[in-house]
C-alpha positions in Angstrom: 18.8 29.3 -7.8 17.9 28.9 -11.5 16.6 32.2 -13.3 12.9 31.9 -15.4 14.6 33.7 -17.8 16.9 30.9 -18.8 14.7 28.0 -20.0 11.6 30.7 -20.7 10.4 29.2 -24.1 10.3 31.9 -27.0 7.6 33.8 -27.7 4.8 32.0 -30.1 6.4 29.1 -29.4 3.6 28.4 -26.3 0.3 26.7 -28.1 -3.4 28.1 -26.8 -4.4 24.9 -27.1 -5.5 22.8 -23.8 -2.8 20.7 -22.6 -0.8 19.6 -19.5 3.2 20.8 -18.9 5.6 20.2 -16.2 8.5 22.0 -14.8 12.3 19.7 -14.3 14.9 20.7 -12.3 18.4 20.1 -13.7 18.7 16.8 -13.2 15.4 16.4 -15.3 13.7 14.9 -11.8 9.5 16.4 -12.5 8.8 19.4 -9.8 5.5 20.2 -11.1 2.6 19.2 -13.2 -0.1 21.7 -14.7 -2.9 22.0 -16.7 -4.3 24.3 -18.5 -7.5 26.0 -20.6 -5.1 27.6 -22.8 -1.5 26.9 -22.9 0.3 30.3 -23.1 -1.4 32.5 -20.7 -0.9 29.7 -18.2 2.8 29.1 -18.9 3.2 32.8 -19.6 2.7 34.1 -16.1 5.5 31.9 -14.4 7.5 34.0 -16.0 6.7 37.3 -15.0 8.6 39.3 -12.0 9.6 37.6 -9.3 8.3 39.7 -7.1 4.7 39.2 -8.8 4.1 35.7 -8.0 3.5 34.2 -4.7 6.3 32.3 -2.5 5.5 29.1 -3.5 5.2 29.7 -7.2 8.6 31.6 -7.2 10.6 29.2 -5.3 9.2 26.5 -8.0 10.0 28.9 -10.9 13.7 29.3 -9.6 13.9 25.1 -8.7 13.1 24.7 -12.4 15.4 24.3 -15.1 12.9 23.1 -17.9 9.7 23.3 -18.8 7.7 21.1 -21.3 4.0 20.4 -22.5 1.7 17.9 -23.8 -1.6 19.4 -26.1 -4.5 17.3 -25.7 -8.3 17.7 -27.0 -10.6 18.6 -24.7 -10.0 19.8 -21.1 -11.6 16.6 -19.5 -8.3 14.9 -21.2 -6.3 17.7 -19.6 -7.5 16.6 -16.5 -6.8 13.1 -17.0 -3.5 13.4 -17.9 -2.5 15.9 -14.9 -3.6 13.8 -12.6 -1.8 10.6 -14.3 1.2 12.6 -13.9 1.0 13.5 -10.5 0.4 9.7 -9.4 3.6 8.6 -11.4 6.1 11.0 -10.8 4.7 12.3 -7.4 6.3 16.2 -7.9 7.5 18.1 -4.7 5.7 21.8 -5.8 2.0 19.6 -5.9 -0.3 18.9 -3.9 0.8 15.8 -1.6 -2.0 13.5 -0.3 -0.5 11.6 2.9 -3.7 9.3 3.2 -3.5 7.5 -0.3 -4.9 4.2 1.0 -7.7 2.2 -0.4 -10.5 2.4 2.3 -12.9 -1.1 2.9 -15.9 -1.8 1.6 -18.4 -4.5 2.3 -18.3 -6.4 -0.6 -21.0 -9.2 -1.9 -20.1 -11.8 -4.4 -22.9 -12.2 -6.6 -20.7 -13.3 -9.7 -20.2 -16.4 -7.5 -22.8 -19.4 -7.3 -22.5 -19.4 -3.7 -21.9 -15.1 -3.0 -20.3 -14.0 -0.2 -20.1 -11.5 2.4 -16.5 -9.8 3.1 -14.4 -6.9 3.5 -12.9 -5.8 0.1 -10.9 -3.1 -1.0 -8.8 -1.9 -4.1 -10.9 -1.2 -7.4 -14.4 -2.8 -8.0 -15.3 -5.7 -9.7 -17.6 -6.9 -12.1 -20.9 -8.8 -10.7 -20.1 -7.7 -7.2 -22.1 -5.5 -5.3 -20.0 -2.9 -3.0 -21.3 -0.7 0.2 -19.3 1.8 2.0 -16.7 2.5 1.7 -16.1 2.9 5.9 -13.4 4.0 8.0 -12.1 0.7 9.6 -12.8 -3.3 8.6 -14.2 -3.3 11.9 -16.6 -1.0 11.3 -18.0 -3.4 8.7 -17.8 -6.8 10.6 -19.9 -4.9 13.6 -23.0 -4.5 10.7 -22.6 -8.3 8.9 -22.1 -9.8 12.7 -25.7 -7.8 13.3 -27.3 -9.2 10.0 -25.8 -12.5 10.0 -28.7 -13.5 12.8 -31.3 -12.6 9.8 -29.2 -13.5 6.9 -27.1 -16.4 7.6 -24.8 -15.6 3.9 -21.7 -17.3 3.5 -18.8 -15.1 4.6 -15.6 -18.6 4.7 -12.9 -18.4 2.0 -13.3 -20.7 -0.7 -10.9 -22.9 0.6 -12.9 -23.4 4.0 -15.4 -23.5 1.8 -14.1 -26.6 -0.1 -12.9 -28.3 3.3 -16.1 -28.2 4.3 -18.1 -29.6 1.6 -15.2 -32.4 1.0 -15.4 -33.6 5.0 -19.5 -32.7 4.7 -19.9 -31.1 8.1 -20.0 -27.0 8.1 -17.7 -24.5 10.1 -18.6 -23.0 13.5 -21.0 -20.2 11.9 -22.8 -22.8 10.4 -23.2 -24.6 13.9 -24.5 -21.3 15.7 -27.2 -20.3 13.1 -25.2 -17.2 11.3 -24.7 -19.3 8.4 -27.0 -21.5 6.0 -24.3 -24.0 5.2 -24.8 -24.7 1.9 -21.6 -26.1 1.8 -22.9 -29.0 3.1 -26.6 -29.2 1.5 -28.4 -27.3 3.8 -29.7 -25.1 1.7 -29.9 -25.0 -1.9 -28.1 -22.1 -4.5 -30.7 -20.7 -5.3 -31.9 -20.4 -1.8 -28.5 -18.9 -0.6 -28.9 -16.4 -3.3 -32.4 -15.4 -2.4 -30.3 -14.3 1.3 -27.7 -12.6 -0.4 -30.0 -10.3 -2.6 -32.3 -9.6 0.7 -28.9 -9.0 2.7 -27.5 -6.6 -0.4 -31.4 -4.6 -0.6 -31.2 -4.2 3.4 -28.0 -3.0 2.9 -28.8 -0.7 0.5 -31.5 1.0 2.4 -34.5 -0.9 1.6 -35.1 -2.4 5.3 -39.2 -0.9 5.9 -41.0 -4.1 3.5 -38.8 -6.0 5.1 -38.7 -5.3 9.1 -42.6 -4.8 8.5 -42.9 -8.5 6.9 -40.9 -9.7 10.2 -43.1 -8.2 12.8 -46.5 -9.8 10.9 -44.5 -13.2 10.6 -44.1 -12.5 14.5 -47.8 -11.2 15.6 -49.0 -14.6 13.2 -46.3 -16.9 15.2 -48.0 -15.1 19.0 -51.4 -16.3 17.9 -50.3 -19.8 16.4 -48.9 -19.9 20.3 -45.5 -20.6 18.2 -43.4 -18.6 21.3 -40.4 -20.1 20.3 -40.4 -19.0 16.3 -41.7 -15.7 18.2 -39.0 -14.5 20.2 -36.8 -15.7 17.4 -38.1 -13.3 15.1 -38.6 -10.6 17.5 -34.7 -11.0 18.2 -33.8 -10.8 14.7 -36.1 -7.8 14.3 -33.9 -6.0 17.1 -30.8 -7.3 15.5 -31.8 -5.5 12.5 -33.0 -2.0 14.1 -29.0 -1.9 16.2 -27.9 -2.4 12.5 -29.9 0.2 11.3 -29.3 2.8 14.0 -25.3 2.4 13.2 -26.8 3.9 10.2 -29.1 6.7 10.8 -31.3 8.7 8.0 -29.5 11.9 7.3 -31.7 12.3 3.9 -35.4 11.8 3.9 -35.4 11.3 -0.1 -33.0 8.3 -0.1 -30.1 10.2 -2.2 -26.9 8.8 -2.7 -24.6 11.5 -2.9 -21.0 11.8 -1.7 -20.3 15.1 0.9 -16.7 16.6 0.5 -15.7 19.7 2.9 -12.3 21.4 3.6 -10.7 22.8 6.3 -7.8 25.2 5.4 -5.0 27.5 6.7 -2.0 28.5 5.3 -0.1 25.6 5.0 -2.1 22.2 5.0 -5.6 21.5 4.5 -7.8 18.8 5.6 -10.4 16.8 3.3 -13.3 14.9 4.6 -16.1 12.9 2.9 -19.2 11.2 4.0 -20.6 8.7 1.6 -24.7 8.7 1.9 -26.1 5.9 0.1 -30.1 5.8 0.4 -30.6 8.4 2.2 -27.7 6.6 4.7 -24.0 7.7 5.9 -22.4 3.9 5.1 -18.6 5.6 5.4 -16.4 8.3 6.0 -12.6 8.8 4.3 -10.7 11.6 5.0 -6.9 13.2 4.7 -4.9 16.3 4.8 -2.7 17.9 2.4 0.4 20.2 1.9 -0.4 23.3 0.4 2.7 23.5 -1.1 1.7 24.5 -4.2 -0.6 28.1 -4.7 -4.3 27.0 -4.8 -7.7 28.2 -3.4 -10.5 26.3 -2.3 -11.5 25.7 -6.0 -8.6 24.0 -7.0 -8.6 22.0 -4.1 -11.8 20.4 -4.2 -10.8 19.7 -8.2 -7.6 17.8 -6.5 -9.8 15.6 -3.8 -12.2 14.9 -6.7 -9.2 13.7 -8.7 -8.2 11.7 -5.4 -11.3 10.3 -4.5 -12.1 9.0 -8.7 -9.5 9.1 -10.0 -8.0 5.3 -8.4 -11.1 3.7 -9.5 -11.2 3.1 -5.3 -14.8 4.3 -5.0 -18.0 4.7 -7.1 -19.1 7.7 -8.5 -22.9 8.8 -7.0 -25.4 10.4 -8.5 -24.9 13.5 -6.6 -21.5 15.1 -5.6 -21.7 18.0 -3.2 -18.8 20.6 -2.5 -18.1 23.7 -0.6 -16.8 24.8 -3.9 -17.2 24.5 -7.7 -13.9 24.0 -9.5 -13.0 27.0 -12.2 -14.0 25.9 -14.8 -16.5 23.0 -13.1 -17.8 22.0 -16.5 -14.7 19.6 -17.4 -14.5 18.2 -14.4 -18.5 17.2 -14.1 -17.8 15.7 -17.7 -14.9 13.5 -16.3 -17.1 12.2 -13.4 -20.3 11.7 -15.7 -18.1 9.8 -17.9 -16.6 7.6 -14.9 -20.4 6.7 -14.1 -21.8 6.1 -17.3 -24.9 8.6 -16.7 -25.3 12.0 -15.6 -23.5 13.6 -12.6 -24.8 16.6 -10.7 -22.0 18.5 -9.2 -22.5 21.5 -7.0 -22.7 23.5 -3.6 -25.8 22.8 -1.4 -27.5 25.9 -0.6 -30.5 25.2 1.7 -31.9 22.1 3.4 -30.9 18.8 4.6 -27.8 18.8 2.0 -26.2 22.2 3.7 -27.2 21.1 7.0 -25.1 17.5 6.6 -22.5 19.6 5.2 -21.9 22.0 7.9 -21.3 18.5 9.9 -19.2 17.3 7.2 -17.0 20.5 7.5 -17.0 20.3 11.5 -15.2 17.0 11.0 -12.5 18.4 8.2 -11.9 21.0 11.1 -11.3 18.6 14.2 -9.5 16.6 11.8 -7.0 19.7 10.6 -6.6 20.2 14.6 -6.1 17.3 15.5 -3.4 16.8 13.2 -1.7 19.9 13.7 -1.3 18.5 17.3 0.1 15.4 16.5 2.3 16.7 13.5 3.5 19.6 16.1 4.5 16.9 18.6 5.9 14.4 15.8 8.3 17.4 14.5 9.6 18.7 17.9 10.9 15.0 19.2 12.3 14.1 15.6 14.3 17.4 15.2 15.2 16.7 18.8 16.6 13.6 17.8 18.8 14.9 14.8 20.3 17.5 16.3 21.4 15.2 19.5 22.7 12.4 16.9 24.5 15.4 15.0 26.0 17.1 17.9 27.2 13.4 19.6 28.6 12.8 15.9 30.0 16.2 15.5 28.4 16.8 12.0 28.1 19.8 9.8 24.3 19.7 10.1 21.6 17.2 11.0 21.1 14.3 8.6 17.6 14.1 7.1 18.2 11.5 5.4 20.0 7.8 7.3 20.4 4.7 6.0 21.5 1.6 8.2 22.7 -2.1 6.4 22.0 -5.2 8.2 23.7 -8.4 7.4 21.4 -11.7 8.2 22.4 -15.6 7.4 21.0 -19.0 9.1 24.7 -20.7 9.4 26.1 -18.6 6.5 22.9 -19.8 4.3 21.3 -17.4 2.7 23.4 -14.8 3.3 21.6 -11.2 2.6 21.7 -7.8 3.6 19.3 -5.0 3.9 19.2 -1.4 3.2 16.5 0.9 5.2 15.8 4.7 4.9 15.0 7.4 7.7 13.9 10.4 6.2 14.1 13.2 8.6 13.4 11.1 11.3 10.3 9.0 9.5 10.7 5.1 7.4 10.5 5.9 4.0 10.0 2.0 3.0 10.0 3.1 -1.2 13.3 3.6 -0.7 14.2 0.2 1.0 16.5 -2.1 -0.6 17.5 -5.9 0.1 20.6 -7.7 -1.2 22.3 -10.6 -1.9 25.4 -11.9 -1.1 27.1 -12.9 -4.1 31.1 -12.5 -3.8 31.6 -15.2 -1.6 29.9 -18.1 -0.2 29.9 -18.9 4.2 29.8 -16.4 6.8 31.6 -13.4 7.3 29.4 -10.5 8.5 32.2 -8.1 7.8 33.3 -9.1 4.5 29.6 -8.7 3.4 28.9 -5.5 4.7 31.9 -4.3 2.7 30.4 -6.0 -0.2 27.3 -4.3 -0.2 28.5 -0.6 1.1 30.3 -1.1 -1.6 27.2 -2.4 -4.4 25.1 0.5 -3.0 27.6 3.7 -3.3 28.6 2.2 -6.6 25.1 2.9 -8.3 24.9 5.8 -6.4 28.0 6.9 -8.6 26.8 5.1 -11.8 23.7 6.8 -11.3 25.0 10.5 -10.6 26.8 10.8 -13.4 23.8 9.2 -15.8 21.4 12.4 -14.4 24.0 14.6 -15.6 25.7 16.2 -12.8 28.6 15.8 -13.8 28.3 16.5 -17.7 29.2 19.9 -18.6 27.3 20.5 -21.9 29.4 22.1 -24.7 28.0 25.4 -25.5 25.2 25.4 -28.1 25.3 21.7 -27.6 22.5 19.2 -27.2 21.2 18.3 -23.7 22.9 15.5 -21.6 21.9 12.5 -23.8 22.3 10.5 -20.4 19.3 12.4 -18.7 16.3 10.4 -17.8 12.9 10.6 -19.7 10.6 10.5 -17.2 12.0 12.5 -14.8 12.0 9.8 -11.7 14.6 9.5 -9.1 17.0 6.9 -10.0 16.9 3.7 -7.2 20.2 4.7 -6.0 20.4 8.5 -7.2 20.3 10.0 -3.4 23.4 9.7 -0.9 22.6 10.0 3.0 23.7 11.8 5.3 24.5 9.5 7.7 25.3 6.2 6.9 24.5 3.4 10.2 25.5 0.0 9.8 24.4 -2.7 12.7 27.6 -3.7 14.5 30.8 -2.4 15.7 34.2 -1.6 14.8 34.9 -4.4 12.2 31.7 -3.4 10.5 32.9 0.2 10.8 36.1 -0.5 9.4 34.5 -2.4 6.8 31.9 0.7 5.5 34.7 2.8 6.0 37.2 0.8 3.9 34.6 0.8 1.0 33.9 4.2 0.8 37.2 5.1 0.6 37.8 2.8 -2.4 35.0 4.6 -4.5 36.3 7.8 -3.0 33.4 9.0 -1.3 34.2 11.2 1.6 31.0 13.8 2.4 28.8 10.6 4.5 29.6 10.2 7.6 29.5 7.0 9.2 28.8 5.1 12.2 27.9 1.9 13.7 25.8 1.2 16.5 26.5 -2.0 18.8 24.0 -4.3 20.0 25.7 -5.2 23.3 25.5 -2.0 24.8 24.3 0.7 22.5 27.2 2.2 22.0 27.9 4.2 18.6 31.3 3.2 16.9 33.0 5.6 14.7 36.0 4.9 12.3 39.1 5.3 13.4 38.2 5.8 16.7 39.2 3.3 19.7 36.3 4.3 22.1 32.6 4.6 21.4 30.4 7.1 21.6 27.8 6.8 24.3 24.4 8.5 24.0 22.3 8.8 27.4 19.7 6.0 27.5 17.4 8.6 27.5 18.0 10.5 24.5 15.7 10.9 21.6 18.7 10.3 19.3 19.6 6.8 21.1 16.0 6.0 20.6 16.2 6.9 16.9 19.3 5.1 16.0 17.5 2.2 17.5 14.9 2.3 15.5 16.6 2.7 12.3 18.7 -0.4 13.1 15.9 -2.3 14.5 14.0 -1.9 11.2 16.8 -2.5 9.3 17.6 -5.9 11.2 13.2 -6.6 11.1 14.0 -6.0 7.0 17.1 -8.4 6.6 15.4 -11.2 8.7 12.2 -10.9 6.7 14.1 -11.4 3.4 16.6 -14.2 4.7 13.4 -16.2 5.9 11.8 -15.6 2.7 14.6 -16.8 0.8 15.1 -20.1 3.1 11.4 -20.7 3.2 11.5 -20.5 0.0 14.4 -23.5 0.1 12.7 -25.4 2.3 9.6 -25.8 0.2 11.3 -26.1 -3.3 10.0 -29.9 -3.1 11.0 -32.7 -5.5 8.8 -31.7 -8.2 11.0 -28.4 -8.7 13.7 -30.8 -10.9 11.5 -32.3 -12.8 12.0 -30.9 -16.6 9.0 -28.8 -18.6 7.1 -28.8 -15.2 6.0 -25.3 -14.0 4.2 -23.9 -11.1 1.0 -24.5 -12.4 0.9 -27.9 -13.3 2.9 -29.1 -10.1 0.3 -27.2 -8.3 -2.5 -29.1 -10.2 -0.4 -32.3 -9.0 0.0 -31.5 -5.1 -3.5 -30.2 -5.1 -4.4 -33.7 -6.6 -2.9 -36.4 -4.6 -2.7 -33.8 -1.7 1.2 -34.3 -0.8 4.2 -35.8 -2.3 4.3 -39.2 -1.0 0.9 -40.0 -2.1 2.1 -38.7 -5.4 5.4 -40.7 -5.5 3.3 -43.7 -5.0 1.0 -43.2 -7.9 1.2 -45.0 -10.7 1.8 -43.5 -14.2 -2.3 -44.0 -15.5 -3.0 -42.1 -12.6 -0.8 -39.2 -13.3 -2.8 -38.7 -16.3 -6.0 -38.4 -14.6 -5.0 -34.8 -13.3 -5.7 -32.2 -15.8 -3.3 -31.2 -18.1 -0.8 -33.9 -17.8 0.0 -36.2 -20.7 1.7 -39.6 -20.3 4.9 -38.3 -21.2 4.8 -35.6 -18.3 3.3 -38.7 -16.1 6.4 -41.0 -17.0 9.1 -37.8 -16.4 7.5 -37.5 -13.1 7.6 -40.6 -11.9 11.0 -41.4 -12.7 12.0 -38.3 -11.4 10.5 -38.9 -8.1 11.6 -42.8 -7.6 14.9 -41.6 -8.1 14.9 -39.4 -5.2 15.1 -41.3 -1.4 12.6 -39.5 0.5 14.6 -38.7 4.2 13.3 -39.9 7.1 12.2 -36.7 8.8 12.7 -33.0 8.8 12.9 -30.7 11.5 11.4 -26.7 11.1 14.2 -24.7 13.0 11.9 -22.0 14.3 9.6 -24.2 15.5 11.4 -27.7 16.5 8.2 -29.1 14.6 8.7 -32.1 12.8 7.8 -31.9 8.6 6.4 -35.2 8.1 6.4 -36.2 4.4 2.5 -36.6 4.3 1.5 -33.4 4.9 -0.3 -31.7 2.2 2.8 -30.4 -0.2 5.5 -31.8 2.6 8.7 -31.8 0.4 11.1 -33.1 3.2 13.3 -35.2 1.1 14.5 -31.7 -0.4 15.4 -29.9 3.1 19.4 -29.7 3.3 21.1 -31.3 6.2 22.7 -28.2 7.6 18.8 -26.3 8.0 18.0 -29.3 10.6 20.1 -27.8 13.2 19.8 -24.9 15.4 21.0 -21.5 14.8 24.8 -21.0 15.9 24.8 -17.3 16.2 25.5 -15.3 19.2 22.2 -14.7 20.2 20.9 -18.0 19.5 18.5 -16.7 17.0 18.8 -16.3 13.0 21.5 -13.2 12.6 
């Protein structure tokens, strides 16, 4: 435990201008990032008396080692640059947002000659009009299924789209009426478009005109005796109203505003928002936090704002309504007026409709909280379960929090890799996943490799310790470890486990075991865990350890080395698809991806390309006559083989097919696999 009093910078030395600082620990990893009206009253009351400050704050203060800061112009830069920060060195004393996903929108393509209807999500583009966001994809193909009936937009990739148009008869939507096909003539560009902009103005809460223009079209179809063109519309018309009812009015006015509410305790708090577009709820997003840093309601509304912005994941509104204004709100309001280009109204709804929807908006963030609290409660009781059974069958000091496992996988000692997955107390923590390569020996030897990369791993754990500096003793007076890292994130390598797994039994063990004794590591512990029967192998030892089937620790071990072993065989097919696809155009020289993907696209597979002639070649954009010449002399050099044979499925590669590249598939991949189980190790 550091004391404040130690890195406490001297007085004067604090500017009162605005700016952003953050606290290091002593291996110069970022704890916490602040900002701040005025530097030095900020930075000054960390260091006050312990006793003074509240839990979190002092066990932050005493984590610390450093503390730095950045002066900026105005506060709205301030609150840029905090929450930059916090996104790129993700500190343990802030706020932690568990749900950072990108929710889906319904997206229309009007940049496109042809637009189309699809799920989209990520930041916005220009020329296409967004709506949501919502809670699932499904959410949104319910509503276009509806309103494809009325308006039959194009929703097929552009490949399909391509396919389509080149063999001149339309996909199955097309058949069944919930497309126009323009793909194949049907209906003209311009007529396409007209649907897309009536689609987009239902969508965006313009649906009376146009439900009202139906039902004349559908009285004036009764009295022509057209019964047929009748029904049709009044079908569509009832398509449109179970559309609209997904979507009820929560707004007379037509606002579009976005609804944020809290629900808090001690520890964590739960965010929800409803985004009302036209007077409309079109989607809901919501996660929970740790309160691991000190903050009220204020500054936890400024952090979901941040959140919900600051990604460029979803549009700013013209209203934003909170329980609570951030202190001080005018910064922030400044922030999200300049993210929308035009004025921003920010602030609590006292009265009406708006307080009304966000009293339900709040009920949510509550049942969400609960709800979480049960799962979380649950999640916590069978994982500690399962480290202390895996410690106390192990005989460990304490319970590892954080496992890793190593999985070897080859195809007959091809593409030999290995993997690296981490558990952190008892959850995947896939950042921290690693793959490997065999490189100190070619063929197949499962133990030899795992010694190899036990070995490649603890090594740059060691390179990597001493570069943060814990084991440089600065001379007094002296300047700080030169070798500490700038930006304060965690090296790749910087954190040893626990418990180390590897998938296999004693020769693996041995293996691990031998390696870490070479680098001279001796505070992991090790063990291996044996497909056959499940048993847990530990160095040295001539019996295994065997857990009850029905412990939580078994179960956990499993899935640590089933993920591990999922990992490996991901990477090894990558790498061998990869191998079987490198195609005779790979050789030829100045060729890149691009222009042999102009080529295949072209003559639509390699043996329609071998037979072309040069003055062909040079028909394809981009290739010259040189190129042209290169490449056919390249590929009549080359004896195409008869056939080739795709191991995981016994399907047979024929030559013809659109990029087939089976002259370059080596012999030994047309076998099976020759490992125990039969399938790729």
């Amino acid at each position: 435990m550091a004391d404040p009093s130690t890195y406490r910078p001297a007085p004067g030395a604090i500017p009162t201008s605005p700016g952003v600082y953050r606290f290091r620990d002593e291996h110069g990893r970022v704890i916490y990032v602040g900002k701040a009206k005025s530097l030095r009253p900020r930075l000054s009351s960390y260091f006050q008396d312990l006793a003074n400050l509240h839990p979190r704050t002092a066990t932050m203060v005493t984590t610390a080692a450093s503390v730095e800061w950045t002066v900026v112009g105005t506060e709205v830069e301030a609150l840029q640059l905090e929450y930059s920060w916090i996104k790129e060195f993700d500190p343990r004393f802030n706020v932690k947002y568990r749900d950072d996903k990108s929710y889906p929108e319904l997206a229309v393509t009007m940049n496109e000659e042809f637009p189309r209807a699809q799920v989209m999500r990520g930041a916005h583009k220009k020329g296409v009009r967004y709506f949501g966001p919502y809670g699932h994809a499904w959410a949104i193909r319910e509503t276009v299924d509806l309103l494809l009936r009325v308006f039959p937009v194009r929703t097929c990739s552009n490949g399909v789209f391509k396919r389509a148009a080149q063999v001149g008869r339309p996909c199955l939507l097309g058949y069944i009426g919930k497309c126009a096909a323009p793909c194949v003539g049907r209906v003209s560009a311009a007529e396409h478009r007209e649907l897309a902009e009536d689609f987009c103005d239902f969508m965006a809460g313009r649906t009376g005109n146009y439900l009202r223009r139906l039902e004349e079209e559908m009285k004036e179809a009764a009295e022509e005796l057209e019964y047929e063109k009748a029904a049709r519309l009044r079908d569509d018309i009832e398509a449109l109203k179970r559309a609209m009812e997904k979507n009820a009015v929560v707004l007379a006015d037509g606002t579009d505003a976005d609804l944020l509410a809290l629900a808090e305790d001690e520890l964590e708090a739960a965010v929800q928002i409803f985004h009302v577009r036209g007077g409309r709820v079109r989607g809901q997003r919501g996660w929970v936090t740790d309160k691991v840093e000190d903050v009220d309601t204020a500054a936890l509304v400024e952090h979901a704002l941040q959140q919900l912005y600051g990604g460029d994941t979803a549009a700013v509104p013209r209203e934003v309504l909170i329980p609570a204004l951030p202190d001080p709100a005018a910064p922030v309001q400044e922030w999200l007026t300049g993210l929308r280009g035009s004025q921003v109204d920010l602030r609590v709804p006292q009265r009406g409709d708006k307080r009304d929807l966000m009293e339900t908006v709040a009920r949510n963030a509550q049942q969400a909280l609960a709800l979480h609290k049960t799962k979380r409660a649950s999640d916590l009781t069978t994982r500690s379960r399962a480290l202390q059974e895996i410690a106390d069958a192990l005989e460990l000091d304490s319970v590892p929090l954080r496992i890793e496992c190593f999985d070897i996988s080859h195809l007959q000692g091809e593409d030999v890799v290995a993997s690296m997955v981490v558990f952190e107390d008892g959850l995947a923590r896939k950042s921290e996943y690693r793959r490997f390569q065999i490189k100190g020996f070619e063929g197949q030897d499962d133990v030899r490799s795992m010694h190899e990369v036990i070995g490649r791993r603890f090594r740059r754990y060691l390179q990597e310790r001493e570069q943060t500096g814990e084991w440089a003793v600065p001379e007094e007076g002296g300047e700080e470890d030169r070798n500490r890292t700038d930006d304060g994130r965690p090296k790749r390598f910087a954190y040893p486990p626990q418990l180390l797994v590897v998938d296999g039994g004693q020769p693996q063990v041995a293996a691990a075991k031998r390696a870490l004794d070479e680098l001279g590591i001796d505070d992991v512990a090790l063990c291996g865990l044996a497909k056959r029967l499940e048993e847990v192998w530990l160095p040295g030892e001539d019996d295994p350890v065997v857990l009850p089937r029905s412990s939580e620790g078994l179960y956990l071990l499993q899935r640590v080395r089933d993920e591990a072993h999922r990992f490996a065989i991901t990477y090894q097919r990558a790498k061998r698809g990869k191998r079987f696809t490198a195609g005779g155009l790979d050789a030829v020289p100045g060729l890149g991806e691009t222009r042999r993907t102009a080529l295949l696209k072209h003559f639509g597979s390699l043996k329609r390309l071998r037979a072309a002639t040069v003055e062909e070649i040079c028909e394809v954009p981009g290739i010259g006559r040189r190129t042209a010449e290169t490449v056919v002399t390249a590929l009549s050099s080359r004896t195409p083989a008869a056939f080739a044979v795709n191991t995981a499925t016994g399907e047979i590669m024929e030559d013809d097919a659109p990029g087939g590249t089976s002259d370059q598939r080596p012999a030994s991949d047309q076998g099976p696999a020759s490992t125990e189980s039969g399938e790729p190790k």
